[in-house]
N, C-alpha and C positions, 0 to 999 in steps of 0.2 A: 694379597687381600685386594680386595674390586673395590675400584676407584667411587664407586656407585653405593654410597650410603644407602643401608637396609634399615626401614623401620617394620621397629617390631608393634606387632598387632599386641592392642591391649587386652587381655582375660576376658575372657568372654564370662559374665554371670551364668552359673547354670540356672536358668531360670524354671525350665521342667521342674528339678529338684527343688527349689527353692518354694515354687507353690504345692508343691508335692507335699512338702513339709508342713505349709502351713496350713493347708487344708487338713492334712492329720492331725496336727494342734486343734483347728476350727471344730472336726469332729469331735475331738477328744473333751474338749471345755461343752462342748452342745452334751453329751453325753454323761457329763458329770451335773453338770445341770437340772438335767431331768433324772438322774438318778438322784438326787439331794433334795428335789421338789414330791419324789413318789415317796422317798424316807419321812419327809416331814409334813408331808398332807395332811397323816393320822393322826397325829402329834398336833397338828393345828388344831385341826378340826374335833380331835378330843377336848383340847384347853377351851373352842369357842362355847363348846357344850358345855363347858363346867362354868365357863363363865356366866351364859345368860341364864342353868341354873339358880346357880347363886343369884341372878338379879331378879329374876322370878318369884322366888322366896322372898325376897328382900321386901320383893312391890306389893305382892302378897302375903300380906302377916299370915302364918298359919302353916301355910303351905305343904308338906310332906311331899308331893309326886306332880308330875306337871307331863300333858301329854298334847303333840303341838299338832295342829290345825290349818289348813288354808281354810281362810274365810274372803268368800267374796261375794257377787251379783249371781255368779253358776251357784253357790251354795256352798255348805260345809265339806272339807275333807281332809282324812288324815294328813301329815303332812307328807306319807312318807308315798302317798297313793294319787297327789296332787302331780299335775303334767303343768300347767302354767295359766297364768291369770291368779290374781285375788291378792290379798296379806296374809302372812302367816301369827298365827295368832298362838298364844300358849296356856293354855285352862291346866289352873293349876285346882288340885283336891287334895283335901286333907288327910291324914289318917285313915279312918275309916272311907276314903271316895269320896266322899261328899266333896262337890264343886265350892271353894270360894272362891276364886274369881279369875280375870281373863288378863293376862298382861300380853302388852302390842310396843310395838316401835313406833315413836313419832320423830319428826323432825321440822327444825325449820331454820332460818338464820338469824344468826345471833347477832352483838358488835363487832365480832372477830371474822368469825367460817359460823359451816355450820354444825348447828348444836344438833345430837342424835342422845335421844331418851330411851329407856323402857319405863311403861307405865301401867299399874294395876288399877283395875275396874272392879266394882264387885256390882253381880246383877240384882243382888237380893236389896240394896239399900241404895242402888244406883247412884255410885261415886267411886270416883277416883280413891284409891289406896295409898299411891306410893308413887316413887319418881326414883328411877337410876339416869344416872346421865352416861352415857357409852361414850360418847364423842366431842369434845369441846376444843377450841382454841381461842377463850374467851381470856382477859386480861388480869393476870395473877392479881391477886387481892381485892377483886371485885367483881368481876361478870362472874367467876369461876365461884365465887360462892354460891352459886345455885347448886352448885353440886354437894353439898356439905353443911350449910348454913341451919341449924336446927329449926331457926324461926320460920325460915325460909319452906323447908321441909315440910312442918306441920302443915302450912297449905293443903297438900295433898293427902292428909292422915282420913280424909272424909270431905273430899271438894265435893259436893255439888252436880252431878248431873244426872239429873233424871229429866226423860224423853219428854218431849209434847203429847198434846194428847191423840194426835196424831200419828204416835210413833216413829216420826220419819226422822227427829230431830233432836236436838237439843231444846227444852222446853227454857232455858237461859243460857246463853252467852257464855262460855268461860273465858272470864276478860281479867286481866291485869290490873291494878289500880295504884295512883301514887301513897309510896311505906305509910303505913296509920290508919289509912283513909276506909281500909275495907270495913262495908256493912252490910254484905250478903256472902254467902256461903259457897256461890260459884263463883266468887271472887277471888282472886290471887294477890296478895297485898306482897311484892315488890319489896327487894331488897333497897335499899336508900344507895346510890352510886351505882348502881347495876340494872336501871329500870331497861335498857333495852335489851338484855339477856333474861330478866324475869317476861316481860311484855312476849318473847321468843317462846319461853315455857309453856305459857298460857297458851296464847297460839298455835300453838302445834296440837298440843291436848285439846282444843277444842274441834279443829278442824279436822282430828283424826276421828273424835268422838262423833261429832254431827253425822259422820259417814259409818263407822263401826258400830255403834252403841244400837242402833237400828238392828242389824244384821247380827248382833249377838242375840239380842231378846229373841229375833225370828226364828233362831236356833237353839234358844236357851236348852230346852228338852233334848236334846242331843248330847250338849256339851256336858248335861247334867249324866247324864248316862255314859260318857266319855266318848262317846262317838255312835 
């Protein structure tokens, strides 16, 4: 044996193989991924339809059939024939077609995040309908009564807004006001411990109105005839 101590070289990593491998793992997970995402797109996107269904009815007493719209400055259009620009709006009719009314998405921020509504319109008595709330993370046992509160609710059974005579606007305010206090009809009388999520409601409804309620009248005849 040689007087001449041999070290031995330590293992070399195979590192070809080893990124070899995980880039096939990388592949593999990217591909399952998007297989899981093309599975359940349909599946979303069904449930989002039956959802805002059902909030459409709800915002629109009456409702039977609802058929959905981009509304904006370019004008009316289907929603399914709309390229980009405007809000998409959803004219709901009754049984027999007949239009009652137009329910839209508002938003604004509440105490918590922000609050996201759907809300009905009826052009014929010009007021508000109804109110679904989509989105909140306001504070259990009191901002979130906006969403549920029957007192609360009535508010919107017949708010108040018909245009200027200008038609470009809201001919009153839809404002907020502290619990009790309301003595007009575009008034929102506030839930007592949740004024900045009611004051939120109001808000949002009126600033979608000042802008939409306009451009619905412009199109009333259209909508009325479904498109």
């Amino acid at each position: 044996m040689s007087g001449v101590e041999q070290v031995q070289e330590p293992p070399r990593t195979p590192s070809f193989a080893m990124l070899r491998t995980l880039g096939g793992v990388a592949m593999m997970a990217g591909l399952l991924v998007v297989l899981v995402f093309q599975v359940t797109k349909p599946i979303i996107e069904e449930n989002k339809r039956i959802a805002i269904e059902k909030a459409v009815f709800r915002v629109v007493p009456g409702a039977a059939s609802r058929k959905d719209f981009v509304l904006g400055a370019e004008g009316l259009l289907p929603a399914a024939e709309a390229q980009a620009g405007g809000e998409t709006i959803y004219a709901a009719y009754d049984a027999q077609g007949a239009l009652l009314g137009v329910a839209m998405e508002a938003a604004a921020t509440g105490y918590q995040d922000v609050i996201r509504i759907l809300y009905g319109y009826n052009p014929a008595c010009e007021c508000v309908t109804g109110i679904k709330v989509l989105k909140m993370a306001e504070t259990p046992g009191l901002g979130d009564k906006i969403a549920f509160d029957p007192e609360f609710l009535k508010n919107f059974e017949a708010l108040d807004a018909r245009l200027a005579p200008g038609r470009d606007g809201l001919l009153n305010e839809i404002v907020a006001v502290k619990h009790g206090n309301k003595t007009a009809p575009w008034q929102v009388d506030s839930i007592s411990g949740a004024t900045i999520s009611s004051k939120a409601i109001a808000r949002m409804i009126n600033q979608s109105g000042q802008r939409m309620f306009p451009l619905i009248m412009r199109h009333l005849d259209r909508l009325r005839a479904g498109g």
